[in-house]
C-alpha positions in Angstrom: 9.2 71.1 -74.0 7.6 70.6 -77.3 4.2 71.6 -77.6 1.8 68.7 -77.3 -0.2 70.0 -80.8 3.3 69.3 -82.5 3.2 65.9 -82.2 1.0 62.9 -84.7 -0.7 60.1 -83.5 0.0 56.7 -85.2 -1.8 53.5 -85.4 -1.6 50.3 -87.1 -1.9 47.0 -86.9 -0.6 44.0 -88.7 -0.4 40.7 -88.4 2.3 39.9 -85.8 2.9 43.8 -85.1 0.6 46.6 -83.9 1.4 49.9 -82.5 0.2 53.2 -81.2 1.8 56.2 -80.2 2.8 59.7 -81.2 5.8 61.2 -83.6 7.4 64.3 -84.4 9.8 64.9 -86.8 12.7 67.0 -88.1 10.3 68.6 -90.8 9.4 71.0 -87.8 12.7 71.3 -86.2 13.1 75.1 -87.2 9.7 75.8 -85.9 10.0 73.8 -82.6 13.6 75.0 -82.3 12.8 77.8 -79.7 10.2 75.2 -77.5 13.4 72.8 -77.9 16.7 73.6 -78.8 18.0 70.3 -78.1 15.8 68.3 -80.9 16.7 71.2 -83.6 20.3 70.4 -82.5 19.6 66.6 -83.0 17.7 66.7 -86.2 20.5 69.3 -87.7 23.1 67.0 -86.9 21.4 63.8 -88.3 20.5 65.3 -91.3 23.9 66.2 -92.4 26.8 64.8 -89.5 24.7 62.2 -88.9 24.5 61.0 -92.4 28.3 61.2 -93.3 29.0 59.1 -89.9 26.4 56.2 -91.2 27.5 56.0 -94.5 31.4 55.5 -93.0 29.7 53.4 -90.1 27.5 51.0 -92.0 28.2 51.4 -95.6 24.8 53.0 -95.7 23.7 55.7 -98.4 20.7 57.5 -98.9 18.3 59.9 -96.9 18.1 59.7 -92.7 14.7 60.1 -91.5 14.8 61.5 -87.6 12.0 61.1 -85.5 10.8 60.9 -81.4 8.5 59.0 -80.5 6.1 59.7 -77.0 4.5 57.1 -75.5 1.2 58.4 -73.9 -0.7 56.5 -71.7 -2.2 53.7 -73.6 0.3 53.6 -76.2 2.1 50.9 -77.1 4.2 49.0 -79.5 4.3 45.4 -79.5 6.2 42.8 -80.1 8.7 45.0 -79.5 12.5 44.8 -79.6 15.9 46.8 -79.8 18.4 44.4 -80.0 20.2 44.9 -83.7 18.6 43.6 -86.7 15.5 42.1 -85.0 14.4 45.9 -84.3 10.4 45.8 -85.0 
């Protein structure tokens, strides 16, 4: 797995949202590639795949930002919601 030093805790909260919880992103896929090939394969693919199929998908141009998130214990986001354009 990826190493737990990789990873960035985040925390905020605002009015109506709040969160905390840990990221990596695909700035470190070619380091973390050996730990885990399948994220460098993901991030690889988003960068450049990934952002031809949403531009033909959803009309959408411009730079794709890929993350993970890991929910340690504790950690939350909240409200919290997955369902289309109400995503918070």
């Amino acid at each position: 797995g990826l190493p737990e030093e990789a990873w960035s805790h985040h925390a905020s909260r605002q009015p109506g949202f709040q969160y905390a919880h840990s990221n990596i992103y695909c700035s470190d896929a070619s380091r973390l590639a050996s730990a885990c090939p399948a994220y460098a394969t993901a991030c690889r693919w988003f960068e450049r795949e990934g952002l031809t199929w949403f531009e033909a998908a959803f009309g959408c141009r411009g730079r794709v930002v890929v993350s993970a998130s890991w929910y340690r214990e504790g950690d939350y986001s909240t409200p919290h919601c997955d369902l289309g354009d109400l995503r918070r």
